[in-house]
PDB file with SEQRES, HELIX, SHEET and CRYST1 records, atoms N, CA, C and O in Angstrom:
SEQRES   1 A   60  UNK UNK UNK UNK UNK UNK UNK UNK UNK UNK UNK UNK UNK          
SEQRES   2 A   60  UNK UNK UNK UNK UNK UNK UNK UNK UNK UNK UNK UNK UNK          
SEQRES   3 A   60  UNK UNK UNK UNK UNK UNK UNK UNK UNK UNK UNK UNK UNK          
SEQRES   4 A   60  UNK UNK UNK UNK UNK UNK UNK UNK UNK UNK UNK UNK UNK          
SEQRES   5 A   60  UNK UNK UNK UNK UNK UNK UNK UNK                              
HELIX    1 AA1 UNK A    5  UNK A   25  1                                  21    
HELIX    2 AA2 UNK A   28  UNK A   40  1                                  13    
HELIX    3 AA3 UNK A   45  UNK A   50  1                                   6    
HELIX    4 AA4 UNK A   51  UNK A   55  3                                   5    
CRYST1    1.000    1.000    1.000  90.00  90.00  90.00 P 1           1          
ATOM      1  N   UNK A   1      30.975   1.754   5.825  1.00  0.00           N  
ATOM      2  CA  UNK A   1      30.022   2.751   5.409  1.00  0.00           C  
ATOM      3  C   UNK A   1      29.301   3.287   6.643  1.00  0.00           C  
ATOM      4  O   UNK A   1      28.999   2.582   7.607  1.00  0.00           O  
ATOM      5  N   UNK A   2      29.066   4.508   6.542  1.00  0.00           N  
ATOM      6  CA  UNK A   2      28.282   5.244   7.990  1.00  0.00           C  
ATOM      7  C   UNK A   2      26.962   4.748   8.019  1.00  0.00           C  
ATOM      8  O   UNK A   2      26.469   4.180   7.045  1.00  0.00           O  
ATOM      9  N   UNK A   3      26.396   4.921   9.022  1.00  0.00           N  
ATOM     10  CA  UNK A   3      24.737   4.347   9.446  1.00  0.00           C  
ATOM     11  C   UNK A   3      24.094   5.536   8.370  1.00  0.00           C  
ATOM     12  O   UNK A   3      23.141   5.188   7.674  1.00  0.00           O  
ATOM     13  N   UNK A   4      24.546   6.733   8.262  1.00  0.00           N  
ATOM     14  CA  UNK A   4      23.598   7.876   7.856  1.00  0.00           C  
ATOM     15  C   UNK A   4      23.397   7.404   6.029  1.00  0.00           C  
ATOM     16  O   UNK A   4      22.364   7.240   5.381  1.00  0.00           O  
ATOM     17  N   UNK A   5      24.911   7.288   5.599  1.00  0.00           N  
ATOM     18  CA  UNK A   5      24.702   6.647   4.072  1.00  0.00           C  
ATOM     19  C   UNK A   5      24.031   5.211   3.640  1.00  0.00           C  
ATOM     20  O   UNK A   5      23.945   4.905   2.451  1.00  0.00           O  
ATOM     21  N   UNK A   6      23.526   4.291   4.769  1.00  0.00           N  
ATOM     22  CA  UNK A   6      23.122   3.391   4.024  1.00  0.00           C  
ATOM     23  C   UNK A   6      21.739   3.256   3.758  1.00  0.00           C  
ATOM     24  O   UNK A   6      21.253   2.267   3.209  1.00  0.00           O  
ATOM     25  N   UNK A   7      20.904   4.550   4.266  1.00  0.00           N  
ATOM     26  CA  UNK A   7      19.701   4.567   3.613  1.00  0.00           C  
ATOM     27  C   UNK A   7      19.832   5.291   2.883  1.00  0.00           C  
ATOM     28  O   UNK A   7      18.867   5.375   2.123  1.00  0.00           O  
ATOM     29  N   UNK A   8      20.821   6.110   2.639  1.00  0.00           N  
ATOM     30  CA  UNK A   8      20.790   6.665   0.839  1.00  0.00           C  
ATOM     31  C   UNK A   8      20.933   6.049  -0.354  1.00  0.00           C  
ATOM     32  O   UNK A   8      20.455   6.276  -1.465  1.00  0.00           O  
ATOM     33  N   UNK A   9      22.218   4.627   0.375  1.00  0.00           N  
ATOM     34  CA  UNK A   9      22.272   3.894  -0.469  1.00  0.00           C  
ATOM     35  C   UNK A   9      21.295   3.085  -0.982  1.00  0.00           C  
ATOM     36  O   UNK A   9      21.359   2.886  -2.195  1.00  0.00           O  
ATOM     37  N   UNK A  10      20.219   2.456  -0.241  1.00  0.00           N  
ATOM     38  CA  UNK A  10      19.561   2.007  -0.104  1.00  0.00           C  
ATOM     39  C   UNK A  10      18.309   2.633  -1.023  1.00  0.00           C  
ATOM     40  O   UNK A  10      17.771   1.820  -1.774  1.00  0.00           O  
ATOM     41  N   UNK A  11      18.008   3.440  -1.030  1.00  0.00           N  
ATOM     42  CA  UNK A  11      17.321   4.445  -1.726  1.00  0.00           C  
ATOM     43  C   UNK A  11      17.443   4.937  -3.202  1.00  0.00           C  
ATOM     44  O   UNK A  11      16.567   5.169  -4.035  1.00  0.00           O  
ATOM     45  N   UNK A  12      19.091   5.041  -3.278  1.00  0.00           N  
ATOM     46  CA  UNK A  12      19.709   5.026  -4.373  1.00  0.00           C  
ATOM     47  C   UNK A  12      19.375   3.668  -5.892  1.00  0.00           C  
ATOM     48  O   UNK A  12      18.876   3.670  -7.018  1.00  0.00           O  
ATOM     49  N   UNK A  13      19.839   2.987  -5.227  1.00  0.00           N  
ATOM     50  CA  UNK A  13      19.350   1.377  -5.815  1.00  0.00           C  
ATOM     51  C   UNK A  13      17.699   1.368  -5.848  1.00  0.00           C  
ATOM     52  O   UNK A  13      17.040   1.163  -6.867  1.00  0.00           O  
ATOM     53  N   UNK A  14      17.304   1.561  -4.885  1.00  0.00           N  
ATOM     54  CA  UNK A  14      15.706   1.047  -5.712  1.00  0.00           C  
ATOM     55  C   UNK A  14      15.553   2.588  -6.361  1.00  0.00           C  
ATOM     56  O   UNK A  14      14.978   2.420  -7.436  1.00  0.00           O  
ATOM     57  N   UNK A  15      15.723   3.486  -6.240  1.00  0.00           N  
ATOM     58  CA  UNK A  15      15.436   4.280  -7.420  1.00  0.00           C  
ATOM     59  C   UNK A  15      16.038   3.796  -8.497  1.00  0.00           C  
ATOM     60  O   UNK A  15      15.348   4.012  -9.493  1.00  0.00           O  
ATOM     61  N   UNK A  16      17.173   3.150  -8.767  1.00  0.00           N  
ATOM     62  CA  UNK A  16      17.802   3.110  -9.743  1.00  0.00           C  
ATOM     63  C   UNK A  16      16.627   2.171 -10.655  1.00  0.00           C  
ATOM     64  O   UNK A  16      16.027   2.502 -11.678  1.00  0.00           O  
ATOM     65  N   UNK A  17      16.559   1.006  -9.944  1.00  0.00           N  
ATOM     66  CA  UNK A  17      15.649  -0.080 -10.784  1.00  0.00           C  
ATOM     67  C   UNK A  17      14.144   0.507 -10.927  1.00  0.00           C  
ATOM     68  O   UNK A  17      13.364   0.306 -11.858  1.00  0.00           O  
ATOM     69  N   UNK A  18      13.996   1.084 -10.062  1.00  0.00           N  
ATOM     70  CA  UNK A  18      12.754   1.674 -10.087  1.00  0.00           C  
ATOM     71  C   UNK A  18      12.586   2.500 -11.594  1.00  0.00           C  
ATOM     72  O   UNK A  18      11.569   2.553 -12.287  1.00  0.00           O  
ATOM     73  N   UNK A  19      13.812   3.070 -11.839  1.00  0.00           N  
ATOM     74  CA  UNK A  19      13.707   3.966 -13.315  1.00  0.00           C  
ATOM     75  C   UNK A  19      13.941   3.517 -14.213  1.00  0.00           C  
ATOM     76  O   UNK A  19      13.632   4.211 -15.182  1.00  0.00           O  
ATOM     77  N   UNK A  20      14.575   2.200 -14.531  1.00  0.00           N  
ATOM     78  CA  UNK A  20      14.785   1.471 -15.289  1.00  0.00           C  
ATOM     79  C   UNK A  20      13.610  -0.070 -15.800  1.00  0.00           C  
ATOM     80  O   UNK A  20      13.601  -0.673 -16.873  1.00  0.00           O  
ATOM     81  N   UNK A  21      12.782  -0.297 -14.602  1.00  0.00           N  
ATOM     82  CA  UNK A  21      11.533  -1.239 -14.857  1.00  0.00           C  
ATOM     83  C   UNK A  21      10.669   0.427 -15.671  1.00  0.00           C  
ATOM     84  O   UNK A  21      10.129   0.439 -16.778  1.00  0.00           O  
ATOM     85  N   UNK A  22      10.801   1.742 -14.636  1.00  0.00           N  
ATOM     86  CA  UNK A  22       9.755   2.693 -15.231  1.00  0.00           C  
ATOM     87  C   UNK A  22       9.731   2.847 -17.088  1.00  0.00           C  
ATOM     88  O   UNK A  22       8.784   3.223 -17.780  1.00  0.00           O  
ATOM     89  N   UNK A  23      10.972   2.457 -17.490  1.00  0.00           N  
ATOM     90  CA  UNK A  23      11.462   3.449 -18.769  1.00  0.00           C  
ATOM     91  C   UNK A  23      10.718   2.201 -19.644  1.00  0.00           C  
ATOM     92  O   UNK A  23       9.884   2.326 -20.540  1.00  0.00           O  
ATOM     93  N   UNK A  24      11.322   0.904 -19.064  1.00  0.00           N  
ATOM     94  CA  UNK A  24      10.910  -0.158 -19.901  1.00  0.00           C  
ATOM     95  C   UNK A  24       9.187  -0.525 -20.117  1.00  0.00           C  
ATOM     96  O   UNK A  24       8.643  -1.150 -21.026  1.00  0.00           O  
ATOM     97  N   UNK A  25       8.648   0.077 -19.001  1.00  0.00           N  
ATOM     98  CA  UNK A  25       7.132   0.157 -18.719  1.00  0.00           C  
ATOM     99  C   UNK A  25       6.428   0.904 -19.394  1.00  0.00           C  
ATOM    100  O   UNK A  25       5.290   0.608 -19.759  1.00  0.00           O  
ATOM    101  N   UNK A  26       7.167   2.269 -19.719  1.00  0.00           N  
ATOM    102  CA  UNK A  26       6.577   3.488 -19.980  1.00  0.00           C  
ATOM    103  C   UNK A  26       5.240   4.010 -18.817  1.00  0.00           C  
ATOM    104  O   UNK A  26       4.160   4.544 -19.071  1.00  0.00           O  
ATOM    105  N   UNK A  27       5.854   3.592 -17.474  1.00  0.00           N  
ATOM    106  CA  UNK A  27       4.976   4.426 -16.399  1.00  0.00           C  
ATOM    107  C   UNK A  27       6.102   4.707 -15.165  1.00  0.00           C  
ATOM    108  O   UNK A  27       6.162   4.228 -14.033  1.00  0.00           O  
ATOM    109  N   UNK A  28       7.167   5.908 -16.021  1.00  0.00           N  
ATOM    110  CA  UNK A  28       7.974   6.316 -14.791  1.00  0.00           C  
ATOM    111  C   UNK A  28       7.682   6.496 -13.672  1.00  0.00           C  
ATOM    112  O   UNK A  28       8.263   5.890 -12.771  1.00  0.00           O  
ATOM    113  N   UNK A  29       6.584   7.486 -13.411  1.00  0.00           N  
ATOM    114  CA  UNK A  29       6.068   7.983 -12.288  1.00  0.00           C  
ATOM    115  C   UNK A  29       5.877   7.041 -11.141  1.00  0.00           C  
ATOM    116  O   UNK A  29       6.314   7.326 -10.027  1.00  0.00           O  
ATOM    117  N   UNK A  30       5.330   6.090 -11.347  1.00  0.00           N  
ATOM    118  CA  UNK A  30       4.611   5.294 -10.600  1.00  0.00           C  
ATOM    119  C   UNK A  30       6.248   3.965  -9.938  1.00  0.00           C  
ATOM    120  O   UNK A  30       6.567   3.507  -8.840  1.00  0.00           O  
ATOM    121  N   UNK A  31       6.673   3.874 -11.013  1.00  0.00           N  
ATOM    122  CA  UNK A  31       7.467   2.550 -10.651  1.00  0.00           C  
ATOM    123  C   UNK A  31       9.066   4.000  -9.759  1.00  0.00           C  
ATOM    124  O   UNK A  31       9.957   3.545  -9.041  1.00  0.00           O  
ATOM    125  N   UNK A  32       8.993   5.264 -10.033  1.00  0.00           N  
ATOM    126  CA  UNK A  32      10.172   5.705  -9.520  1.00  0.00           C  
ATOM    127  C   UNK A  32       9.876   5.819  -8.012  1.00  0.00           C  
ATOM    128  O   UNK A  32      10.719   5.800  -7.114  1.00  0.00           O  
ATOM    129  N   UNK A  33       8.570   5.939  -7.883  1.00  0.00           N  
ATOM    130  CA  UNK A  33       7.885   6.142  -6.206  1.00  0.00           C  
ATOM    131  C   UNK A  33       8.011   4.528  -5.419  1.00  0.00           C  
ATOM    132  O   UNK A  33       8.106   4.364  -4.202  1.00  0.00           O  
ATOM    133  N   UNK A  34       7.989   3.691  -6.217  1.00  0.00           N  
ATOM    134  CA  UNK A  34       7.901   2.155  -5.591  1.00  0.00           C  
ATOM    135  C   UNK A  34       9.029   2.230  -5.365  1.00  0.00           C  
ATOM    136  O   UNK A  34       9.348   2.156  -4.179  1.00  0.00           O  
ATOM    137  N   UNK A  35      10.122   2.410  -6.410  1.00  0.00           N  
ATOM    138  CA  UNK A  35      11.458   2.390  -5.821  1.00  0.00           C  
ATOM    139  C   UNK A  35      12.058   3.337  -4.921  1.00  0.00           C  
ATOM    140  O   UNK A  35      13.060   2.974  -4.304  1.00  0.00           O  
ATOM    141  N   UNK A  36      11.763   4.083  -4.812  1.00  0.00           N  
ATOM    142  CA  UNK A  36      11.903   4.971  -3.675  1.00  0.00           C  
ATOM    143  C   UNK A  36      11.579   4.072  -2.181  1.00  0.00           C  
ATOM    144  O   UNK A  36      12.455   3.709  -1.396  1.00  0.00           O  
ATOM    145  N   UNK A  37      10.106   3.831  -2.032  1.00  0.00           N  
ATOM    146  CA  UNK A  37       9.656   2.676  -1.424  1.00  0.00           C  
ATOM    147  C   UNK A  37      10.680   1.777  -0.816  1.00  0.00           C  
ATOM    148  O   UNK A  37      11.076   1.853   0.347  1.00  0.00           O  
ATOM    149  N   UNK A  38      11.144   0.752  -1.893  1.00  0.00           N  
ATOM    150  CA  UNK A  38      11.825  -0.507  -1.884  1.00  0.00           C  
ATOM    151  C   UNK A  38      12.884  -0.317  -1.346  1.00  0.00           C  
ATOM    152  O   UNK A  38      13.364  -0.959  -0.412  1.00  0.00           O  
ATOM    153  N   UNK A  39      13.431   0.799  -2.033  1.00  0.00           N  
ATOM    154  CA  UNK A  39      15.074   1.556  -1.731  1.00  0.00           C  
ATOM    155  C   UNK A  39      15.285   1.919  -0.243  1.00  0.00           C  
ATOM    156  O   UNK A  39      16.395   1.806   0.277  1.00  0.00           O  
ATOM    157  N   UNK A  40      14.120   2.391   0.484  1.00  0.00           N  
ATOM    158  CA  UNK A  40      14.110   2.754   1.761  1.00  0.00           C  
ATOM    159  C   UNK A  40      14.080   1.604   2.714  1.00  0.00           C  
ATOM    160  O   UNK A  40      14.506   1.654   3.868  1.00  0.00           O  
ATOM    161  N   UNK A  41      13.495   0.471   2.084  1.00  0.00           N  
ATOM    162  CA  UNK A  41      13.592  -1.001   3.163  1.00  0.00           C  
ATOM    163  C   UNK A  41      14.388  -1.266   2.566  1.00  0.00           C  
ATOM    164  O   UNK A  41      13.755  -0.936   1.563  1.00  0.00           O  
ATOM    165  N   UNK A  42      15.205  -1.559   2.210  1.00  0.00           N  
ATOM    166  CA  UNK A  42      16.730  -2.140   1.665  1.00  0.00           C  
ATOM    167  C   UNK A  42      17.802  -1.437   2.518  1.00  0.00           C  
ATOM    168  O   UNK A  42      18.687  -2.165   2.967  1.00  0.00           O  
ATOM    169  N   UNK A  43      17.864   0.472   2.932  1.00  0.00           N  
ATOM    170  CA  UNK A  43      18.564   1.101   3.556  1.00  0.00           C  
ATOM    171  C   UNK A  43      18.165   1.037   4.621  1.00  0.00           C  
ATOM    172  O   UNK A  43      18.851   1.857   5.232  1.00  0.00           O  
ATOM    173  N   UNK A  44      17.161   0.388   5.623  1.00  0.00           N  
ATOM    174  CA  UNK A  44      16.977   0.106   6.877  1.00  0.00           C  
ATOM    175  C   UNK A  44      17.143  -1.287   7.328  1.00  0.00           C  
ATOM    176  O   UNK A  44      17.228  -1.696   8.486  1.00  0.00           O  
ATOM    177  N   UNK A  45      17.175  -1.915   6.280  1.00  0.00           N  
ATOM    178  CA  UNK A  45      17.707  -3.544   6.632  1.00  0.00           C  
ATOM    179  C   UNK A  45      18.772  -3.277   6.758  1.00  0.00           C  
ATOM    180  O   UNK A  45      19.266  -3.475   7.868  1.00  0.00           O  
ATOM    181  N   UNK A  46      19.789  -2.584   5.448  1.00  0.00           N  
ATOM    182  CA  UNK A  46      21.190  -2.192   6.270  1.00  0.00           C  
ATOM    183  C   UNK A  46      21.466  -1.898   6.635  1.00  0.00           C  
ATOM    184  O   UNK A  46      22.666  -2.173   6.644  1.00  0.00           O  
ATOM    185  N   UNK A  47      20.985  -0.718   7.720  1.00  0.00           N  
ATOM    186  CA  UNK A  47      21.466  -0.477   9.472  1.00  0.00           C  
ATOM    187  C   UNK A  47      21.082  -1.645  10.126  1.00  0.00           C  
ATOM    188  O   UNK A  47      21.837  -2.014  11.026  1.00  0.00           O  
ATOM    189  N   UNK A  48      20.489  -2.049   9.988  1.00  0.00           N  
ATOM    190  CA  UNK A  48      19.746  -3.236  11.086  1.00  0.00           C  
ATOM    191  C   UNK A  48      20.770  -4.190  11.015  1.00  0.00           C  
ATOM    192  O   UNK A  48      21.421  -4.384  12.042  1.00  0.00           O  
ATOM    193  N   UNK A  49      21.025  -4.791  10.053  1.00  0.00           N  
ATOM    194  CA  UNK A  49      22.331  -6.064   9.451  1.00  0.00           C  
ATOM    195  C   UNK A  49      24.070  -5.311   9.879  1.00  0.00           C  
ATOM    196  O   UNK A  49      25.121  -5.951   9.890  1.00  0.00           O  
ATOM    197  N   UNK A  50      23.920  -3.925  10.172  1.00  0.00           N  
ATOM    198  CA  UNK A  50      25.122  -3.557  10.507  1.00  0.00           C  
ATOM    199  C   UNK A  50      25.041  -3.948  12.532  1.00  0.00           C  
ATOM    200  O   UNK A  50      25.701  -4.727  13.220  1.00  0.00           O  
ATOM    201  N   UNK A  51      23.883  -2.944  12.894  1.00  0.00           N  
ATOM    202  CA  UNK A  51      23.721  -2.800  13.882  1.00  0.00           C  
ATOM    203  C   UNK A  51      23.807  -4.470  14.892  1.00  0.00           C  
ATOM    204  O   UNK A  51      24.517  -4.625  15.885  1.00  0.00           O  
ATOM    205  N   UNK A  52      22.896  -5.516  14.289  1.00  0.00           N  
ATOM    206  CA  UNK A  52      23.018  -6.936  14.305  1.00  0.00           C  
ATOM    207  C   UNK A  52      24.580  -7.365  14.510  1.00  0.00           C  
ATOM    208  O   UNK A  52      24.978  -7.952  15.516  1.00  0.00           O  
ATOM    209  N   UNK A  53      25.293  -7.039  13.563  1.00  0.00           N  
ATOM    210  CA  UNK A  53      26.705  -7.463  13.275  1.00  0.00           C  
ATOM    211  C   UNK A  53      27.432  -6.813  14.355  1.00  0.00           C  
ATOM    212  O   UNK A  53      28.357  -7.440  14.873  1.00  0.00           O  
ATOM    213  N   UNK A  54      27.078  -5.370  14.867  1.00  0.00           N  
ATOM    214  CA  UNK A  54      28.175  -4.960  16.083  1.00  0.00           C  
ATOM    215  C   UNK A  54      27.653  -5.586  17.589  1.00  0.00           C  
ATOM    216  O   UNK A  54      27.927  -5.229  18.734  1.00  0.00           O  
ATOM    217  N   UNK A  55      27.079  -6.305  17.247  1.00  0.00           N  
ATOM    218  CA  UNK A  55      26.207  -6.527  18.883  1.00  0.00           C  
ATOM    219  C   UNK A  55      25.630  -5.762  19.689  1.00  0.00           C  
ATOM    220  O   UNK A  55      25.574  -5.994  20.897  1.00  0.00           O  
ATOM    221  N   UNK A  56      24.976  -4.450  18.958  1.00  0.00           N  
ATOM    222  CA  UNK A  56      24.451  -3.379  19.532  1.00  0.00           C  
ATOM    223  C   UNK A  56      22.869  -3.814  19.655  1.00  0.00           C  
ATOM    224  O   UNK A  56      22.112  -2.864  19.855  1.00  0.00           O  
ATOM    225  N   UNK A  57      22.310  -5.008  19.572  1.00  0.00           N  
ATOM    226  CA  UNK A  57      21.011  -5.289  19.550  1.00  0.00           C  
ATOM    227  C   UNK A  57      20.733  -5.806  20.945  1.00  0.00           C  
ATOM    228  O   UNK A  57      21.340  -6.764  21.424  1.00  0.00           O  
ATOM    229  N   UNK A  58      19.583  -4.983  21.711  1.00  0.00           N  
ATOM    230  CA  UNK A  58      19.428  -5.156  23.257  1.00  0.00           C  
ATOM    231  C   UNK A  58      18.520  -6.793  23.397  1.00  0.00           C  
ATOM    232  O   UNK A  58      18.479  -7.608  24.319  1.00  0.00           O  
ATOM    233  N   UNK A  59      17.842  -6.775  21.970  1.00  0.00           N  
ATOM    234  CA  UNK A  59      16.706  -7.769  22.464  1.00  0.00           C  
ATOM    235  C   UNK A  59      17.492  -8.783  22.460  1.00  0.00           C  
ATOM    236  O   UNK A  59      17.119  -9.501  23.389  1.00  0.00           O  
ATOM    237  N   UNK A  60      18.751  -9.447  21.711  1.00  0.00           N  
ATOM    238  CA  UNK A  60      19.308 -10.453  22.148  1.00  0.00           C  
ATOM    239  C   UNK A  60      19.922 -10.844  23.662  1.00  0.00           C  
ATOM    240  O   UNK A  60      20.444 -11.943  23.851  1.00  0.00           O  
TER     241      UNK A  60                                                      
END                                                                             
């Protein structure tokens, strides 16, 4: 997967749950923005866990 798609993916998924805790809540609004949130640290852990994995990390 490309570096550029895995914060979409990433994004993708917590929106997903994000709309699905929202529906069950009855406060879409609020839980689709958290997942948005969540979704975005999930798609930057996975560049990071890719980036980690190619040995492209200087601080090691």
């Amino acid at each position: 997967m490309k570096k550029e798609n895995k914060l979409a993916v990433g994004i993708l998924i917590g929106m997903t749950i994000g709309v699905v805790i929202g529906v069950i809540t009855d406060n879409i609004g609020l839980w689709i923005s958290l997942g948005i949130s969540i979704g975005a640290a999930i798609g930057i852990t996975f560049k990071q866990m890719d980036k980690n994995d190619k040995g492209d990390n200087p601080d090691e």
